[in-house]
Residue, then its C-alpha position, 0 to 999 in steps of 0.5 A: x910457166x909451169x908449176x908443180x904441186x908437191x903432192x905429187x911428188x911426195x914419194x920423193x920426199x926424203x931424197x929431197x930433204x937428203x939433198x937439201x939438207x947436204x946444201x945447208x951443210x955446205x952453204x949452198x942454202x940457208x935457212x932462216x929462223x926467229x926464236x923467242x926465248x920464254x915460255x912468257x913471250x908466247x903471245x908476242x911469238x904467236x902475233x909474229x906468225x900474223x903480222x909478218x913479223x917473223x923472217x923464216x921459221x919461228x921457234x919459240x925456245x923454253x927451257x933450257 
């Protein structure tokens, strides 16, 4: 096995995102993400990203 370090290929890194992004958008890949809605609830929001309780990206939604 052989692996990588992304560092490496950073130069690279837009042709990436270009790529992957048209994934999402055809649903060859899906993202994951939490939100928490409320300023109020950053505490809770905050304790996620410790205990493991959040699935993919957390977003803390204030506002409207």
């Amino acid at each position: 096995m052989t692996g990588i370090v992304v560092s490496d290929y950073y130069d690279r890194a837009g042709e990436a995102a270009m790529v992957m992004a048209g994934w999402i958008q055809s649903g060859k890949l899906k993202t994951r993400e939490d939100v928490v809605q409320g300023l109020d609830n950053f505490p809770q929001a905050f304790d996620m990203l410790f205990s493991g309780a959040n699935n993919g990206k957390l977003v803390l939604k204030v506002g409207a």
